[in-house]
C-alpha angles and dihedrals in degrees: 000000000000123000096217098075125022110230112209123182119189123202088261083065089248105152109204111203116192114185093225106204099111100155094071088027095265093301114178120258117172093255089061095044086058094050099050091051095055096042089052087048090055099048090043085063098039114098096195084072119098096167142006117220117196114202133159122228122231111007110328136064094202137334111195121237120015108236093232093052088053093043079056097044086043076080111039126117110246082259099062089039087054093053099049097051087053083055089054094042094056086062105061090037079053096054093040091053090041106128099211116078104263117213120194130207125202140201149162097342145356109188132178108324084017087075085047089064093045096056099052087052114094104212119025140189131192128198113227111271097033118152120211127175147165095209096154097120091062085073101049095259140080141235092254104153092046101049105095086051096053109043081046081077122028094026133249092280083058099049096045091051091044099035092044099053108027094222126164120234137194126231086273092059095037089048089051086049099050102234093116122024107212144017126219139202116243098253095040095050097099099046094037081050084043097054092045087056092050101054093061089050090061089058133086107270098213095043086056095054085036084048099050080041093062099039086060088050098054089045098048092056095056091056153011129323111264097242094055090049086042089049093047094049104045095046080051098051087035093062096036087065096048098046124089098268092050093055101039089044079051098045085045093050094044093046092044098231141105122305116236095253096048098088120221118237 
C-alpha cells in the first residue's frame, strides 16, 4: 500500500482513507493522484466495503496543487500538461462513480483541487473553522478539471461568483452553497462523521450504487457526454498553463511575489 494515504477497514466494512501529506497539508503530485485513483478502484470493487471516508491527515484537508508538482508542470509542453490534467481529472470521475457511499470529512482547509474532492463526495462534513477556495484565476489559471464537478454542486451562479473572483469562504458559506452538507463543533467532528456513516450502513447496498447510478443517468441525459466535457477542459486548462498568464501567475506564486496584472500602489 501506498505511503501517501493510510487505508483503515473496520468489521462493519467501513474503509477510512486518510490523504497522508501533512507536511504540505495533503497537496496533489502526480504520484498521489495515481495512488488515490487506484485505491478508490480497488474499494469500488471490494465487496467487504460498505463506505468509503475521506479524510485528510495534520491540519488540512487538502490543499489543492504541491508546489513542486507546479514548479514541474510550469515546464511542460501543452501535451504533458494535457495529459496530466486527464490523469487529475480520472480521480475525481473515480471518486464520483465510486459505488460505495463516499463520506467526506473535512478539516482546516480544502483549496483548489481540495474542493474538487469535496464535490465528488456524496455526503460531506466540515469541521468549524474550515477554509475552502477556488482561488485558481489569481494565478492566472482555472479550475478547469474540476469544474463539472463542481458546478455539478454548488450551480452555475455559484461558480461564476466564486471562479470569477478567486475568493476564499468559510463552512457557513460552503454550507449556503451546497458543496458540504453540515458543519460540526470540534468536539463533536468524529461522532457527527460516525452517525452519518451509520446511517448508510443502515441502507441497502445495492439500491445506493443503483441510486448514485441513477443520479448520473438522469444527469447525463440532460447534458454532454463526459468525454467530450473531460477533452474540452483539459485542452483549456492545458493551454492556460503553458500561455503567458499561467506561467507568469506560476512564476509569481513560486517566487512569492506579485503577479503582472496586480498593480502596485
Amino acid at each position: 500500500m501506498s505511503d501517501l494515504f493510510k487505508l483503515n477497514k473496520d468489521a462493519r466494512g467501513v474503509a477510512t482513507l486518510s490523504m497522508n501529506r501533512p507536511e504540505v497539508h495533503n497537496a496533489f503530485n502526480d504520484e498521489m493522484i495515481q495512488a488515490l485513483t487506484q485505491a478508490f478502484r480497488e474499494l469500488s470493487q471490494d465487496e467487504s466495503v460498505r463506505v468509503v471516508v475521506l479524510e485528510g491527515e495534520g491540519k488540512s484537508f487538502c490543499a489543492g496543487a504541491d508546489l513542486n508538482w507546479m514548479k514541474k508542470m510550469k515546464d511542460y509542453s501543452e501535451q504533458e500538461n494535457y495529459d496530466d490534467s486527464v490523469a487529475l481529472s480520472q480521480l475525481f470521475y473515480t471518486i464520483d462513480t465510486c459505488s460505495k457511499p463516499v463520506v467526506a470529512k473535512i478539516h482546516g482547509a480544502a483549496i483548489g483541487g481540495g474542493v474538487g474532492l469535496v464535490s465528488v463526495c456524496d455526503y460531506v462534513v466540515a469541521s468549524e473553522n474550515t477554509k475552502f477556495g477556488l482561488t485558481e484565476v489569481k494565478l492566472g489559471l482555472l479550475p478547469a478539471v474540476i469544474s463539472p464537478f463542481v458546478i455539478a454542486k454548488i450551480g452555475e451562479s455559484y461558480a461564476r461568483a466564486l471562479f470569477l473572483s478567486g475568493e476564499r469562504f468559510d463552512e457557513k458559506k460552503a454550507l449556503q452553497l451546497g458543496l458540504i452538507h453540515k458543519i460540526s463543533l470540534e468536539r463533536h467532528f468524529t461522532q457527527d462523521v460516525e452517525k452519518v456513516v451509520d446511517r448508510m450502513i443502515a441502507a441497502a447496498p445495492l439500491a445506493q450504487s443503483k441510486a448514485k447510478e441513477l443520479i448520473r443517468e438522469v444527469v447525463s441525459r440532460r447534458s454532454q457526454n463526459y468525454t467530450e466535457v473531460e477533452s474540452y477542459t483539459c485542452k483549456l486548462i492545458s493551454g492556460l498553463r503553458t500561455g503567458p498568464e499561467g506561467q507568469e501567475g506560476m512564476s509569481a506564486l513560486l517566487e512569492k511575489r506579485t503577479p503582472n496584472w496586480i498593480q502596485q500602489g
